[in-house]
C-alpha positions as CSV (number, residue, x, y, z in Angstrom):
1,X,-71.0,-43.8,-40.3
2,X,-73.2,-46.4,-39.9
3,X,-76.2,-45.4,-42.7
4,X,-73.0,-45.1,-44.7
5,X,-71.9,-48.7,-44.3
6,X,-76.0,-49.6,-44.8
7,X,-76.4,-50.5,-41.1
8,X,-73.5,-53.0,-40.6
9,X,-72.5,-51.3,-37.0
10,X,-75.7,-51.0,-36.0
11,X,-75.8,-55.2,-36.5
12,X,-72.6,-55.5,-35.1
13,X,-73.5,-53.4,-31.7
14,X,-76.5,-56.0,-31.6
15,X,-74.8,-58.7,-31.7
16,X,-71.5,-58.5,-30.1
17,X,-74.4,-56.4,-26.7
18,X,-71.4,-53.4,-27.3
19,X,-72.6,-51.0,-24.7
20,X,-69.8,-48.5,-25.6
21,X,-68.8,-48.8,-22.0
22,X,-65.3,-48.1,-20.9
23,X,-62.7,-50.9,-21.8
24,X,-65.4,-52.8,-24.2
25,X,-63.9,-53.3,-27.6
26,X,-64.8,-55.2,-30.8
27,X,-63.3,-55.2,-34.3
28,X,-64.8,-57.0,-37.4
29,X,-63.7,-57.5,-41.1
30,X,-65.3,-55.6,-43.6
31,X,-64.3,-57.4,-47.2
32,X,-65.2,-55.1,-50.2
33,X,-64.9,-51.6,-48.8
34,X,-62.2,-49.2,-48.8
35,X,-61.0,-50.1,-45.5
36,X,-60.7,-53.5,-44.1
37,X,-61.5,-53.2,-40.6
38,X,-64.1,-51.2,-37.9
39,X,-63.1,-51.4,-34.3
40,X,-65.6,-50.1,-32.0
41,X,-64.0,-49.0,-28.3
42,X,-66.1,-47.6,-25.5
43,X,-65.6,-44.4,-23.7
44,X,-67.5,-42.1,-21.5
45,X,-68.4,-38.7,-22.9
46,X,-67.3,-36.5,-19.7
47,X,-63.8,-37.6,-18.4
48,X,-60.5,-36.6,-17.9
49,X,-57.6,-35.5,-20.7
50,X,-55.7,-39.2,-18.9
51,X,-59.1,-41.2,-19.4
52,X,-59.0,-40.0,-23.6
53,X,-55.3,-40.4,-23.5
54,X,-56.0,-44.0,-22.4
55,X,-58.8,-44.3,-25.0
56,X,-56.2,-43.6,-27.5
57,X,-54.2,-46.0,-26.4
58,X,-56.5,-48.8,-26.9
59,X,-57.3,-47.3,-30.2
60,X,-54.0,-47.8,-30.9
61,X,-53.7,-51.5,-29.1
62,X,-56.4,-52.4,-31.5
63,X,-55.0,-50.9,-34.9
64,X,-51.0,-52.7,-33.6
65,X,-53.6,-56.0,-33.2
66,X,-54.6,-55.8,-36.4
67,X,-51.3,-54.9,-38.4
68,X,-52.5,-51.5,-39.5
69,X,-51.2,-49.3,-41.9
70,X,-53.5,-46.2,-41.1
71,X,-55.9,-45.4,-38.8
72,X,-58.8,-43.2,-38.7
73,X,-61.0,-41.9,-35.4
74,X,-64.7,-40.9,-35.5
75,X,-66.7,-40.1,-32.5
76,X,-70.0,-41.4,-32.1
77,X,-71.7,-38.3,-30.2
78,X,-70.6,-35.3,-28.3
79,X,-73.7,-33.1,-28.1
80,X,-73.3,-29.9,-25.7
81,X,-69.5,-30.0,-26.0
82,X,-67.5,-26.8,-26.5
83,X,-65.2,-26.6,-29.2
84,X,-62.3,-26.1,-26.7
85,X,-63.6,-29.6,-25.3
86,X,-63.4,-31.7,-28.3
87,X,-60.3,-30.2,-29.4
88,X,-58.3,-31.1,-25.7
89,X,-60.7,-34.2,-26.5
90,X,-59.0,-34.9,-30.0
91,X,-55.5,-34.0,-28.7
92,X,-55.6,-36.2,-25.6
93,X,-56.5,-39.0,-27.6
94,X,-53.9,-38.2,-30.3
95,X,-50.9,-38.2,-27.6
96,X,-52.4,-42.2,-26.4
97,X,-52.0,-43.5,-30.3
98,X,-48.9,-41.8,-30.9
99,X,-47.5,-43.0,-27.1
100,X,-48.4,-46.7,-27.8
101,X,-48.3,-46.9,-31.2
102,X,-46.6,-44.5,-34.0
103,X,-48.0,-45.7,-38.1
């Protein structure tokens, strides 16, 4: 995502020090694209199904603070992970959006 957006979150890691660490967030404006916003939120790779379900939900916090209209989820990194994995993963974090906030 970010050699798509020509190194913009690679800046904005830099200079907000995001860590991706649990509970960091950070959201910036991106004028001119075909989305208006990029929220970064930290979580840690192993964890359990109520620690993604919480991820979700401050996903969700997030997109409700910023009066979105859609929202879309990319994960940075999952190397090693089984498919079964990212898909309780994925479903975990689906179930924290949709608990806090339904678009």
């Amino acid at each position: 995502l970010d050699e798509l957006l020509k190194g913009i979150l690679g800046s904005i890691v830099a200079e907000e020090d995001f860590k991706g660490k649990i509970g960091q967030s950070t959201s910036i404006r991106l004028p001119g694209l075909s989305f208006k916003r990029v929220g970064l939120v930290g979580i840690e790779e192993s964890g359990s199904p109520s620690k993604w379900k919480a991820f979700g939900e401050s996903i969700a916090a997030m997109a409700k603070t910023a009066q979105a209209n859609s929202l879309a989820v990319t994960l940075a990194s999952f190397q090693g992970s089984v498919e079964e994995s990212l898909q309780e993963k994925a479903r975990s974090i689906a179930i924290g959006i949709l608990q806090l906030y339904s678009l």
